[in-house]
C-alpha positions as CSV (number, residue, x, y, z in Angstrom):
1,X,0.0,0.0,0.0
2,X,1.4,3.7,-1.1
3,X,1.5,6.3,1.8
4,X,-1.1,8.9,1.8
5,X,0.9,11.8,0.5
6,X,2.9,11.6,-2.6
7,X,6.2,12.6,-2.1
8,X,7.4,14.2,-4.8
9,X,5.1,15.7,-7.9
10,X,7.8,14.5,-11.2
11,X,7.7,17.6,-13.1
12,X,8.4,20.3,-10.3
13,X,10.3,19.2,-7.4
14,X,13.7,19.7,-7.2
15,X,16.3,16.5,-7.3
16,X,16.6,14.2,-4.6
17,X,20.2,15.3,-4.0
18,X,19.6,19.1,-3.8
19,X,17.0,18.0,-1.2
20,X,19.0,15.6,0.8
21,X,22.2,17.9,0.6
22,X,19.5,20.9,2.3
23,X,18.5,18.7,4.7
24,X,22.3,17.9,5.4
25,X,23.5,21.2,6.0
26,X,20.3,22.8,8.0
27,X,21.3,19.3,10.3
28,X,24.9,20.6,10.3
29,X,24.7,24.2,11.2
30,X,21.9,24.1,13.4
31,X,23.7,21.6,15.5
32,X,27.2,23.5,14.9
33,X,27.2,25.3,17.8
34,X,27.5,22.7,20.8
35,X,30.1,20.6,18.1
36,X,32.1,23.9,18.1
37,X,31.8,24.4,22.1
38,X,33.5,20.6,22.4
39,X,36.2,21.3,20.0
40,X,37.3,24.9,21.5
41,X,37.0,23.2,25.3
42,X,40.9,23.6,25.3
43,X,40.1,27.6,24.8
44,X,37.2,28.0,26.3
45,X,38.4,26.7,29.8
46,X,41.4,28.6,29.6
47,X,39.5,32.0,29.1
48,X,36.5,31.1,31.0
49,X,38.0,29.1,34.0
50,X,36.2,25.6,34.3
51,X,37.2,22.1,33.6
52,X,36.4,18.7,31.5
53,X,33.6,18.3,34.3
54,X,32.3,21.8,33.6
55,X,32.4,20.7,29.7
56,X,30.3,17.5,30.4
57,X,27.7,19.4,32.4
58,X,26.9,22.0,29.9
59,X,26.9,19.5,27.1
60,X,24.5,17.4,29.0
61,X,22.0,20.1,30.1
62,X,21.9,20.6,26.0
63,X,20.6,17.4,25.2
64,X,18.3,17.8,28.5
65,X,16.9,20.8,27.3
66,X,16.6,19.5,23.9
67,X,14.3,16.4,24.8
68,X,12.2,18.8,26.4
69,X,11.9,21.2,23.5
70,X,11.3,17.9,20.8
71,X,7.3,17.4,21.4
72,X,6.5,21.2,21.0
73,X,8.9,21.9,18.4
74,X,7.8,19.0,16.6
75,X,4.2,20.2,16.2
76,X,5.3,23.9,15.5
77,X,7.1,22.4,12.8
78,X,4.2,20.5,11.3
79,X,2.0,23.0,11.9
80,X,4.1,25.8,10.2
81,X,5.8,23.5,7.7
82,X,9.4,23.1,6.8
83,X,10.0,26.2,4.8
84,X,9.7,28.7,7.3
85,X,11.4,26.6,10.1
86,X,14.6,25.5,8.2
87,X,14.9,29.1,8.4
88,X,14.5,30.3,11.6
89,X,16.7,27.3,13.0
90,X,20.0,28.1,11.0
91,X,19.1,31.8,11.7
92,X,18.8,30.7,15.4
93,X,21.7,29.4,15.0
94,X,23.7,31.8,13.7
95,X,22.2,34.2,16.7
96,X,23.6,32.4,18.8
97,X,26.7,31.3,17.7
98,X,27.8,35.6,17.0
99,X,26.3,36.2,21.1
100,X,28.6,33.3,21.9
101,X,31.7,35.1,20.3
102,X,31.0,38.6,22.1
103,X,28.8,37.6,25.0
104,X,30.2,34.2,26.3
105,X,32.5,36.3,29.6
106,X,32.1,33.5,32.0
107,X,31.3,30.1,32.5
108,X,27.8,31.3,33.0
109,X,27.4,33.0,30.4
110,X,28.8,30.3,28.3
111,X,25.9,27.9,29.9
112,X,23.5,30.1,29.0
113,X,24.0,31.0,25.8
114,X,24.7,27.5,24.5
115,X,20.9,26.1,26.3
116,X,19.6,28.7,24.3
117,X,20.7,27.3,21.4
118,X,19.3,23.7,21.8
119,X,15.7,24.5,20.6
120,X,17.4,25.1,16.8
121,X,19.2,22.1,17.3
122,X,15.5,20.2,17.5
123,X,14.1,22.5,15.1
124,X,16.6,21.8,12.7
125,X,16.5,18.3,13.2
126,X,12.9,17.5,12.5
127,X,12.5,20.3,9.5
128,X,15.2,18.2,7.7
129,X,13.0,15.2,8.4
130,X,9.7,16.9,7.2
131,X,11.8,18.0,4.0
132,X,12.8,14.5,3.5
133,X,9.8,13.2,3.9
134,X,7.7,15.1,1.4
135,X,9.9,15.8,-1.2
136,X,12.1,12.7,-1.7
137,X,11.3,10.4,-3.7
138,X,10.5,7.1,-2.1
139,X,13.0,4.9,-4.1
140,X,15.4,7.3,-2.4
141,X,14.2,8.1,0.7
142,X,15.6,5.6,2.9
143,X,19.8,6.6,1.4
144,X,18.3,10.5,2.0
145,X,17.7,10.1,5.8
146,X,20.9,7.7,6.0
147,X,22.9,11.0,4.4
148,X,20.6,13.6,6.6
149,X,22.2,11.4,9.5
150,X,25.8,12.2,8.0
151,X,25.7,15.5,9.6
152,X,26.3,14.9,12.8
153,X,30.1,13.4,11.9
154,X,30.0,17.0,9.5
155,X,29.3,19.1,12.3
156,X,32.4,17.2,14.3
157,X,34.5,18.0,11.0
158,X,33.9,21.5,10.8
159,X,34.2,21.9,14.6
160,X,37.9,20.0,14.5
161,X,38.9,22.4,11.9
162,X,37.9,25.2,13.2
163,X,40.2,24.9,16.0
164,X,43.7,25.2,13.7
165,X,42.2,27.9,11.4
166,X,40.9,30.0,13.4
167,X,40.7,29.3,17.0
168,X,44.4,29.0,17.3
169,X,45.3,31.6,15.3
170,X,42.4,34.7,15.7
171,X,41.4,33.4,19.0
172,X,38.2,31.0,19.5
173,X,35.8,34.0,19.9
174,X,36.3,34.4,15.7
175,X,35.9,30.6,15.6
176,X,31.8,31.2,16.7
177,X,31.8,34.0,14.3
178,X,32.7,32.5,11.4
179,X,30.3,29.6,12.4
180,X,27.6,32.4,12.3
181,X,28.3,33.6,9.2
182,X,28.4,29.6,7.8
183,X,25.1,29.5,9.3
184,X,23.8,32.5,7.3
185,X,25.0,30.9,4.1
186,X,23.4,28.0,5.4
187,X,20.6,30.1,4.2
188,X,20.8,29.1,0.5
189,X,20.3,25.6,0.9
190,X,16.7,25.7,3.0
191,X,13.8,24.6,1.4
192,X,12.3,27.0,-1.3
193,X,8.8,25.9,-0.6
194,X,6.7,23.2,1.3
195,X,6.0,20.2,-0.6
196,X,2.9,18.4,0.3
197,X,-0.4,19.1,2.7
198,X,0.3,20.3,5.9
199,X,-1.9,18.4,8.7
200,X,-2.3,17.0,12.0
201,X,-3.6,13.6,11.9
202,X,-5.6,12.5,15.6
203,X,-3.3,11.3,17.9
204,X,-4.4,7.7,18.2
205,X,-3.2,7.7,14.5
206,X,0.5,8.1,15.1
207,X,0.7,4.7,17.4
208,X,2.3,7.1,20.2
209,X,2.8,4.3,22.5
210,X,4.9,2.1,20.2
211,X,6.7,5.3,19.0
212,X,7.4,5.9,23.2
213,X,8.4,2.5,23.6
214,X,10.9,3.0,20.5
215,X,11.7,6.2,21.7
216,X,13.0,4.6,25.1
217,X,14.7,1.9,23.5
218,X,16.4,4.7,21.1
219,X,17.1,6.6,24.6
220,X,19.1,3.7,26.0
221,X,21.2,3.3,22.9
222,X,21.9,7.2,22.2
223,X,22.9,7.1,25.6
224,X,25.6,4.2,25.2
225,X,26.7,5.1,22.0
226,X,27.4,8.8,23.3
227,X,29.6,7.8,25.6
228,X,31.2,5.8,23.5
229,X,32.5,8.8,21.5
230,X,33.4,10.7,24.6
231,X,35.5,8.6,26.4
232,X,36.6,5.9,24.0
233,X,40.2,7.5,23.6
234,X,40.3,8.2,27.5
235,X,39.9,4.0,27.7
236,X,41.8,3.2,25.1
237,X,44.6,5.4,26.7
238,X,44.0,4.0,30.2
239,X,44.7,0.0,28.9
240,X,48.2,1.2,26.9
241,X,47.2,2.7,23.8
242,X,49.2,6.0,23.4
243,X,47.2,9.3,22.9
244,X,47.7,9.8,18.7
245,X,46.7,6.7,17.8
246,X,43.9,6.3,20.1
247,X,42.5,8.8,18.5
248,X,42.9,7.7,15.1
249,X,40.8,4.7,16.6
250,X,38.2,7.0,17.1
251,X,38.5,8.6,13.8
252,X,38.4,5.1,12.0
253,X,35.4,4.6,14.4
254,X,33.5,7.7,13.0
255,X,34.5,6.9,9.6
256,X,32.8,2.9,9.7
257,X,29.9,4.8,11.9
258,X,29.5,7.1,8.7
259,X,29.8,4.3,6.2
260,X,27.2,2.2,7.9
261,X,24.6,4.4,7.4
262,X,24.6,5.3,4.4
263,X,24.6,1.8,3.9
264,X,21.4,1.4,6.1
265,X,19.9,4.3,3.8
266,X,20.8,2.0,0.8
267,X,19.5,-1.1,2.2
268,X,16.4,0.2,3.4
269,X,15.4,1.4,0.0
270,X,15.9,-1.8,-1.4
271,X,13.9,-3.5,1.1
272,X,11.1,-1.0,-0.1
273,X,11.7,-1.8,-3.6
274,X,11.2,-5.0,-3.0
275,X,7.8,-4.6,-1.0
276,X,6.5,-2.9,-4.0
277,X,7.5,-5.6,-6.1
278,X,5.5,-8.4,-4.0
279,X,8.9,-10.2,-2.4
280,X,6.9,-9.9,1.1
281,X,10.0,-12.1,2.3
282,X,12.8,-9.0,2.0
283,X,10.3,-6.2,1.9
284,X,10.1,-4.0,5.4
285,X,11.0,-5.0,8.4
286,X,13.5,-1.6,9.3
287,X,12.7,-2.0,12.9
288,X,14.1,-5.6,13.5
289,X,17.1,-4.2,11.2
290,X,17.7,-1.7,14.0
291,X,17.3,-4.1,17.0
292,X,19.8,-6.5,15.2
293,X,21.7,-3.4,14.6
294,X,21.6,-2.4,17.9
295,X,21.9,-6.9,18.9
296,X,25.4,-6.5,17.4
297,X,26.6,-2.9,18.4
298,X,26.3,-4.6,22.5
299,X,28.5,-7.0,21.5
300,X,31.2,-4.5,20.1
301,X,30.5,-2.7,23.7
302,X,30.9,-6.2,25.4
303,X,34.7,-6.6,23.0
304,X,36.1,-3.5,24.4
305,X,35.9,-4.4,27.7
306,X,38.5,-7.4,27.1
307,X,42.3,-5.7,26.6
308,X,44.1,-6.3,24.1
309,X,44.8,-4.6,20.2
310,X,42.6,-7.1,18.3
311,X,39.4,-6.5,20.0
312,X,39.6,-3.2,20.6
313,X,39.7,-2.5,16.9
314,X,36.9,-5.2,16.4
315,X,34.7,-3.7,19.2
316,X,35.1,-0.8,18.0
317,X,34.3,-1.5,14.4
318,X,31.2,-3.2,16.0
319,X,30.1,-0.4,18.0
320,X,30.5,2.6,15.7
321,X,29.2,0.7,12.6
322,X,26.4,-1.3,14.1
323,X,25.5,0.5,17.6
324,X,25.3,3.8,16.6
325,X,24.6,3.8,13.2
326,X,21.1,3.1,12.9
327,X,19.3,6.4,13.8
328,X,18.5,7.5,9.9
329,X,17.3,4.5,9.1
330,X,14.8,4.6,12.9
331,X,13.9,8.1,11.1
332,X,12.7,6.7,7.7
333,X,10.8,3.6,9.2
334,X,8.7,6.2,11.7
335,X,8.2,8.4,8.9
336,X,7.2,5.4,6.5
337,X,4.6,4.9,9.6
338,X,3.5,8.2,9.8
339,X,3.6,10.3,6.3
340,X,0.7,12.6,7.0
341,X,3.0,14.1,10.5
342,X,6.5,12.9,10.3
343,X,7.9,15.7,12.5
344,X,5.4,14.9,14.9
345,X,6.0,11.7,15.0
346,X,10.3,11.6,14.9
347,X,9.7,14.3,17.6
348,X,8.7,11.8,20.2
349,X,11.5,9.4,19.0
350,X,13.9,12.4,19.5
351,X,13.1,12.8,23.0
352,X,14.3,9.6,23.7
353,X,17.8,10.2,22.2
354,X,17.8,13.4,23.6
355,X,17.1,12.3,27.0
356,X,20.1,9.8,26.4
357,X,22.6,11.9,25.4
358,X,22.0,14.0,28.9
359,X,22.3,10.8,30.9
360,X,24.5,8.4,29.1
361,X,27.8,10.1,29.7
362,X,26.9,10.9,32.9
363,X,25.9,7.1,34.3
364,X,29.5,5.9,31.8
365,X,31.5,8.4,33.5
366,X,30.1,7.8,37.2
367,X,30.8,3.8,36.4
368,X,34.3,4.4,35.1
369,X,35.3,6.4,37.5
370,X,34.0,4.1,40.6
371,X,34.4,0.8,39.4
372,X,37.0,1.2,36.1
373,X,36.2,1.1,32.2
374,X,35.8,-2.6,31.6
375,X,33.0,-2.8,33.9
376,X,31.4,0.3,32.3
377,X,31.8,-1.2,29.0
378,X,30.3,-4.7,30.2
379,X,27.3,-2.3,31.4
380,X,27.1,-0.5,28.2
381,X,26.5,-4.3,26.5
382,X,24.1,-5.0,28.4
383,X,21.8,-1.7,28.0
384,X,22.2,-2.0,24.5
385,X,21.2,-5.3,24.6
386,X,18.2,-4.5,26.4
387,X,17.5,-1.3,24.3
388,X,17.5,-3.9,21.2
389,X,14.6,-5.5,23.1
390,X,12.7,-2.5,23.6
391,X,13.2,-2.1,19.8
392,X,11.3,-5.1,19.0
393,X,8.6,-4.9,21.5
394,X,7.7,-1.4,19.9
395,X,7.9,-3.4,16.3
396,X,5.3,-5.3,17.3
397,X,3.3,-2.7,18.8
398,X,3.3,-1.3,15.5
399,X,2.4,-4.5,14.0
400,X,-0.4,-4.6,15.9
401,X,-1.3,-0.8,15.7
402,X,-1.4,-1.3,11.9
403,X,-3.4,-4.5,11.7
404,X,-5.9,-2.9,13.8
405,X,-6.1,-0.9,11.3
406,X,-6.3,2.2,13.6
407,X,-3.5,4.2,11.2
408,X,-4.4,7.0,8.6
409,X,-6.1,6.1,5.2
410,X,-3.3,5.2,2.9
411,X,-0.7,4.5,5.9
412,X,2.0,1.7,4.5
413,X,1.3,-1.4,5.8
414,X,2.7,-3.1,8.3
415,X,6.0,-4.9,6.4
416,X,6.7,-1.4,5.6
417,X,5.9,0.3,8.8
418,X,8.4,-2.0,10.9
């Protein structure tokens, strides 16, 4: 069964890539500004007086405040559509980003400035995934939202570089300015109109309870695989690894992470081509991709407890490329669930990853501190393994949801859906 909104009218929407690469960099800039905070810490603490504890705290309120702003910000930006707020996220951004280079004086200051940016951050976010949604085609929808997810390791890029080009040489105050004015220019790539009906289907419609369940499930692994990128090096370090090239095992991580989804995206939209084409056998099924996904990143987690060379590199391999690469392709089966409100509906999906991004690193760094990396590693496997549980239980939710047949007219069926 088609979805109720066609995605794309043939003779007047612009190409799939323009779209995707739009969606890309409104993702990139409007989550620029916490990258950059990260990757000036060095400069930042040395102006503004507070340490790698100080760092963690502000970067968790962020995510905090950003699972609370994810349900209202997801229906402002169904109700008002993707045009407008594509715009006034990268303009947020770019706000905020020029008061961070003249305003940020103190640590305060710094806190302040950088919660108020975590509302374009969201907005940004689920824009790109309402952009997606209505005006990719759906041969290439799945490979869209596993390139939308590629700008998270973008953001990290053009943080990193900032920090030789400009931070170290103007100071990092000129670093946020030039990320404002890349946020401006940012300008060029949003959306020149809103493809598709705006609407806002009844709430029993959007399976909200299944979506909750898959947003906890996608809380528990966002909160794993965050701390995996935050103190990977530190662990690596701590069992003999020296510093450079630990942290070229966290670059090769990012770069498998990356890899895998677009090969997710890929993937997925062949499983929909074949739905269409009757094979019932490979059609669908995205969600129990993701808990097998998430099945295999636990045991990456589970590897890097163990010392040696050999399975670090595997566990990490594992955990990059299978643990935390399977949020675009999360994004494309909840939209393939929902077309008539797909912000709506990521939204509540987002306040799950949100919410583990705030308490992830904290619980990983409380554990590795008290009782030593392997066991926070061994405890990382095992909420992962239990977040790929979660994932399943919500798949059948939906299963049922749709064979109720309490979903929109023209909703994809359940294969699809799940």
């Amino acid at each position: 069964m088609s979805i109720a909104t066609d995605p794309v009218e043939a003779t007047a929407a612009p190409s799939a890539f323009r779209v995707a690469a739009g969606a890309v960099t409104v993702t990139t800039v409007s989550v620029l500004p916490v990258f950059l905070t990260g990757a000036l810490a060095v400069q930042l603490s040395a102006d503004l007086g507070f340490d790698p504890a100080g760092l963690g705290l502000v970067v968790a309120l962020y995510f905090g405040v950003s699972a609370l702003c994810s349900l209202p910000v997801g229906m402002v930006v169904e109700r008002v559509g993707a045009r407008r707020t594509s715009r006034i996220a990268v303009i947020g951004a770019a706000v905020l980003m020029a008061a961070l280079a003249v305003g940020a004086r103190s640590y305060g200051s710094l806190v302040a400035l950088l919660l108020c940016a975590a509302w374009c951050n969201v907005m940004g976010q689920l824009s790109s995934n309402l952009t997606l949604a209505r005006s990719v085609p759906e041969h290439r929808m799945g490979l869209s939202f596993g390139v939308k997810q590629a700008a998270i390791p973008a953001a990290t890029l053009l943080a990193g570089l900032a920090v030789p080009a400009v931070a170290l040489t103007a100071g990092w105050r000129w670093a946020y300015g030039f990320g404002a004015v890349l946020a401006l220019a940012a300008l060029l790539a949003c959306p020149a109109e809103d493809a598709g009906p705006r609407g806002r289907p009844a709430a029993g419609n959007r399976a909200t309870a299944a979506l909750g369940v898959i947003g906890a499930a996608s809380g528990l692994a966002a909160g794993t695989a965050t701390a995996l990128g935050i103190f990977l090096v530190a662990s690596a370090v701590e069992r003999g690894v020296a510093p450079g090239p630990a942290g070229l095992v966290l670059t090769f991580g990012s770069v498998v992470g990356l890899s895998v989804r677009l090969l997710h995206g890929w993937l997925a939209d062949r499983r929909e081509r074949a739905r269409r084409n009757g094979d019932r056998r490979r059609g669908g099924g995205h969600v129990a991709v993701v808990a097998a996904s998430l099945a295999a990143g636990a045991a990456g987690f589970g590897l890097l407890a163990l010392p040696g060379t050999p399975a670090l590199v595997l566990g990490v391999t594992l955990a990059f490329g299978l643990g935390w690469a399977w949020p675009g392709l999360l994004q494309f089966a909840v939209v393939r669930l929902n077309p008539s409100a797909p912000a709506a509906a990521t939204s509540i999906v987002q306040v799950g990853v949100y919410a583990g991004g705030f308490g992830g690193p904290v619980v990983f760094g409380w554990l590795a501190t008290h009782a030593g990396f392997p066991v926070a590693w061994t405890a990382s496997a095992g909420v992962m393994l239990v977040s790929a549980v979660l994932m399943l239980v919500g798949r059948r939710m939906l299963v049922a949801h749709a064979r109720r047949g309490a979903g929109p007219a023209g909703a994809v069926s359940p294969a699809p859906a799940s």
